[in-house]
N, C-alpha and C positions, 0 to 999 in steps of 0.2 A: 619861422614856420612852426606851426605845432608838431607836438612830438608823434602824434597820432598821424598826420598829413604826411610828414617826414618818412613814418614810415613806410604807409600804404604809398608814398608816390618811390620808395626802391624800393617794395617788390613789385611793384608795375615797371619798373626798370628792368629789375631781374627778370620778370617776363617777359619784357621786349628783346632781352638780350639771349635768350635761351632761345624765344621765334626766329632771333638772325642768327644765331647759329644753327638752327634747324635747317635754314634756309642754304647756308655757307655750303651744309651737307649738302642739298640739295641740289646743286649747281655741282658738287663736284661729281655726283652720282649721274649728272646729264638728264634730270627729272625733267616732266612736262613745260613748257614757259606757262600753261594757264596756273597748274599748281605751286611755280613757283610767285606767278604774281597772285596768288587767293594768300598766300602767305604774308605777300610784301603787302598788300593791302589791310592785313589782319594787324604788323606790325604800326601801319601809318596810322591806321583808326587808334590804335592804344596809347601809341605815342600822341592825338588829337585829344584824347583825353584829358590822357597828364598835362598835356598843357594847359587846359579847360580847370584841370586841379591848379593849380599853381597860379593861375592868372583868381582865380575865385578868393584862394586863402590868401591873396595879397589885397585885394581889396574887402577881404575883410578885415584884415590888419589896420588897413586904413582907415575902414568905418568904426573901429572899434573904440578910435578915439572922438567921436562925434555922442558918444554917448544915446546910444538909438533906445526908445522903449522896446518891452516885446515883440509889442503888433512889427513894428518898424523893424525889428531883429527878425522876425519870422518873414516879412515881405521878402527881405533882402536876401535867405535863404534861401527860400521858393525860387526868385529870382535868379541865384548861382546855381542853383540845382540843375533850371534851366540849362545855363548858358556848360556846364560840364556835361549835362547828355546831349548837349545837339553839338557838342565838336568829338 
C-alpha cells in the first residue's frame, strides 16, 4: 500500500477508534439509545469507507502492472473515486 494511503487509512482508524471510545463513554454515562446509535452509525459509515480505501488501492496495485495509458489511468480513477464514496 502507498505510504500516503497507509497513512490517511490510520488516522481514519484513529478516528474510528476515538468515536468508539466516545461511544464506550457513552454507554457508561446511560446516554440516549438514539445518540448512541447516530454515533455507531457515524462509526460504520467511516469504517465503509476505509474499506472503499483499501479494496480501491489494491486494485490499483493490480492495474498498475497492466501498464494502462492516461486516459485509461484517469478512467480507472474516476471509477475508484466512485466506488470509495458510495460505501
Amino acid at each position: 500500500m502507498v505510504q500516503t494511503t497507509s497513512n490517511q487509512l490510520k488516522n481514519r482508524l484513529r478516528r474510528a477508534d476515538g468515536q468508539l471510545q466516545g461511544i464506550l463513554k457513552m454507554v457508561d454515562e446511560g446516554r440516549e439509545c438514539k445518540d448512541i446509535l447516530t454515533q455507531l452509525a457515524a462509526v460504520r459509515s467511516g469504517v465503509e469507507r476505509m474499506m472503499g480505501v483499501v479494496v480501491a488501492e489494491n486494485v490499483k496495485q493490480c492495474i498498475v502492472e497492466e501498464q494502462l495509458d492516461e486516459t485509461q489511468q484517469a478512467e480507472l480513477q474516476d471509477a475508484l473515486d466512485l466506488v470509495v464514496k458510495t460505501h
